[in-house]
C-alpha positions as CSV (number, residue, x, y, z in Angstrom):
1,X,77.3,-9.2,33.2
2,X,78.3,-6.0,34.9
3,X,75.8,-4.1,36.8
4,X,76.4,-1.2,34.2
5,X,75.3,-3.4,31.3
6,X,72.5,-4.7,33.9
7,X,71.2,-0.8,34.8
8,X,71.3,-0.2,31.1
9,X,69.3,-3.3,30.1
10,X,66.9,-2.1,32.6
11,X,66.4,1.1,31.4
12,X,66.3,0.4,27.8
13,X,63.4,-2.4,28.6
14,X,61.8,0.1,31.5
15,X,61.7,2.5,28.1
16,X,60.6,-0.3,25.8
17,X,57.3,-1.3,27.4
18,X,55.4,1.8,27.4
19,X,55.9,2.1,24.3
20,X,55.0,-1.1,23.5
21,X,51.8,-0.6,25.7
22,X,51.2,2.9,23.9
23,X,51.8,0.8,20.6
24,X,49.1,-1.9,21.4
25,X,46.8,0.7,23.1
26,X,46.7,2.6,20.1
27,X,45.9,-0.3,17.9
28,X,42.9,-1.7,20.0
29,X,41.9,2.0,20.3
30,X,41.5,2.5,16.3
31,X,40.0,-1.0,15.9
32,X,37.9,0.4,18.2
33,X,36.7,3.1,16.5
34,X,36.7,0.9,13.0
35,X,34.0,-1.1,14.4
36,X,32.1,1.7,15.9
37,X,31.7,3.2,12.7
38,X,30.6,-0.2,11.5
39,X,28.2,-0.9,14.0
40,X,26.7,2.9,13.7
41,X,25.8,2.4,9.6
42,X,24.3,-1.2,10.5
43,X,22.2,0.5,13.1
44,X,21.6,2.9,10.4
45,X,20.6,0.6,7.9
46,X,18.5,-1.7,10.5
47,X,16.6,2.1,11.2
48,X,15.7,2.2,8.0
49,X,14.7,-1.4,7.7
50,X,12.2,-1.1,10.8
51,X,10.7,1.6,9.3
52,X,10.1,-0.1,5.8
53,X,8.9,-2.7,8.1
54,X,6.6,-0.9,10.3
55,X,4.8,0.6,7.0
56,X,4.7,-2.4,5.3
57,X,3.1,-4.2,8.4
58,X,0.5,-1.4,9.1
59,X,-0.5,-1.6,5.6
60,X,-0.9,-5.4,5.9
61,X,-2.7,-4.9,9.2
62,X,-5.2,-2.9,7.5
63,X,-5.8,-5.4,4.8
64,X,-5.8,-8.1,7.2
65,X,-8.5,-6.5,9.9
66,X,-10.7,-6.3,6.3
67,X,-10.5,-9.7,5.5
68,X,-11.5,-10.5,9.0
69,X,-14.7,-8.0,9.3
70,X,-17.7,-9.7,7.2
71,X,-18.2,-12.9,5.6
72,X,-18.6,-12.2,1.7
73,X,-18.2,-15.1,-0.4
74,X,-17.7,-13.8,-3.7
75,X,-17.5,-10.7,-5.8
76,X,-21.0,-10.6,-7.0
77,X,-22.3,-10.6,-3.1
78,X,-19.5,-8.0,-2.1
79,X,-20.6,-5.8,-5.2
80,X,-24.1,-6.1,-3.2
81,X,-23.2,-5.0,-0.1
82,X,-21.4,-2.1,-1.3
83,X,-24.0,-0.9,-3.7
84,X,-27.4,-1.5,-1.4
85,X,-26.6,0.9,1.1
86,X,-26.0,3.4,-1.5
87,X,-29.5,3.3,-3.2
88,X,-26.9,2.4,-6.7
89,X,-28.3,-1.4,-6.8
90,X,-31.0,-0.2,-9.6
91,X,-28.6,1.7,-11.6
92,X,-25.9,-1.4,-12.0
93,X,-25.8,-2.3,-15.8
94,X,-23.9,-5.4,-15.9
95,X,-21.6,-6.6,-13.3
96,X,-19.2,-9.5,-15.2
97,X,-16.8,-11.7,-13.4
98,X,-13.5,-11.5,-15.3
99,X,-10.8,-13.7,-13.5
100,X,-10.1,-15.8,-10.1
101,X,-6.5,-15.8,-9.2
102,X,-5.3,-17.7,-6.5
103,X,-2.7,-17.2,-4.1
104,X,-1.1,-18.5,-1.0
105,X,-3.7,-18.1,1.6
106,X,-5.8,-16.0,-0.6
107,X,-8.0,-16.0,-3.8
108,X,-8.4,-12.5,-5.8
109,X,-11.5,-12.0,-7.7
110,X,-12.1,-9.7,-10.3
111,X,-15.4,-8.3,-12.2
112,X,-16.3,-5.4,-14.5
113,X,-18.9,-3.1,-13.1
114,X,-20.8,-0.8,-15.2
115,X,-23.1,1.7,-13.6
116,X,-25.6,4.5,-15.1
117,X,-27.0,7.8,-14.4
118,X,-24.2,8.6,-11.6
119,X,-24.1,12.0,-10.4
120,X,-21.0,13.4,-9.1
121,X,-21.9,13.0,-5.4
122,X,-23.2,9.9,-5.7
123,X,-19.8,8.8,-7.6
124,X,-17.8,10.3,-4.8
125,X,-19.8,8.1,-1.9
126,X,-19.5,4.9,-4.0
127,X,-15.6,5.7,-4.2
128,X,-15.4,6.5,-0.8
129,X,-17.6,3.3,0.4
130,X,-15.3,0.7,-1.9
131,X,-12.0,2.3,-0.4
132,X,-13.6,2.1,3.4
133,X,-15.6,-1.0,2.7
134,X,-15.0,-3.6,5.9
135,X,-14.3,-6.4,3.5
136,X,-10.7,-6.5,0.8
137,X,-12.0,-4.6,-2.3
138,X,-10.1,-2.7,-4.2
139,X,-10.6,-0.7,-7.8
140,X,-8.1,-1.5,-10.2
141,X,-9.3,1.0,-12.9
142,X,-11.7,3.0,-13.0
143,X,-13.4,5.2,-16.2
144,X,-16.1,8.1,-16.1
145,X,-17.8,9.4,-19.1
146,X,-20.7,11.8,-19.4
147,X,-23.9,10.4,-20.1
148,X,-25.3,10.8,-23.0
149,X,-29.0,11.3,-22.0
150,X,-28.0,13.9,-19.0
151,X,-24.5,15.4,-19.5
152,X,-24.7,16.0,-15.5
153,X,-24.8,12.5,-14.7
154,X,-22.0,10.1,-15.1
155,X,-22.0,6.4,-16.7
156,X,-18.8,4.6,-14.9
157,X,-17.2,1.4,-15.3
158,X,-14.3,-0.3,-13.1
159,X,-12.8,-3.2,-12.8
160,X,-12.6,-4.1,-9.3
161,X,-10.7,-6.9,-7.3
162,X,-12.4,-9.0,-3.9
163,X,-9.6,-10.6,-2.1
164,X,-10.7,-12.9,0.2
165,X,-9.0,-15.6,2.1
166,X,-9.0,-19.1,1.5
């Protein structure tokens, strides 16, 4: 080979490989930002996961600290210690056990409670002390009519649900 073909070679390969380099840089640099973009809507997505998380695990915390307060064994003693303290124990009509489901690691209770003669403050503590109660209670429904001896007071009946754990 002459040393004219020989500079040429050179040059055309000294041109060649920086463009080559520019070619694979370029590549690597758009793959690059492909996965970026990737890894930016899973963080996205995991954001919003943790925070579906977080709610769902404070709400379970709250139901779990309940559980672990006080030591009722049944809906009928639960319906007790939430009416006593009210002065409401007198005015109970009928309290009726309706259904026992059971769970994994827990066992929901229901009853009907009926209650007369209710005022509207007195309704508005017993609400208050079921939702706050230290022990898993919760009302499933709830109806208020107007009594018919004193259209001021109220005559209320719920159905209400004692989870407790097993």
């Amino acid at each position: 080979m002459s040393i004219i073909k020989k500079r040429a070679l050179l040059k055309a390969v000294g041109a060649a490989v920086p463009v080559i380099v520019c070619i694979i840089s370029l590549s690597v640099f758009f793959s690059s930002k492909n996965e970026l973009a990737g890894a930016r809507a899973r963080q996205k997505e995991f954001t919003s996961l943790m925070s579906e998380y977080r709610t769902l695990k404070s709400s379970i915390d709250v139901i779990e600290n309940k559980k672990s307060i006080t030591n009722v064994k049944g809906i009928l003693q639960a319906v007790d210690e939430i009416f006593m303290p009210l002065g409401l124990k007198q005015r109970i009509r009928s309290v009726k056990p309706l259904t026992t489901k059971e769970a994994p690691g827990a066992v929901e209770e229901e009853a009907e409670v009926q209650v007369e003669r209710v005022n509207i403050n007195e309704a508005v503590n017993l609400f208050y002390k079921i939702e706050n109660a230290p022990m898993g209670i919760f009302i499933k429904k709830a109806v208020m009519k107007a009594s018919f001896e004193n259209p001021a007071n109220l005559d209320i009946s719920m159905t209400i649900a004692f989870v407790r754990p097993k």
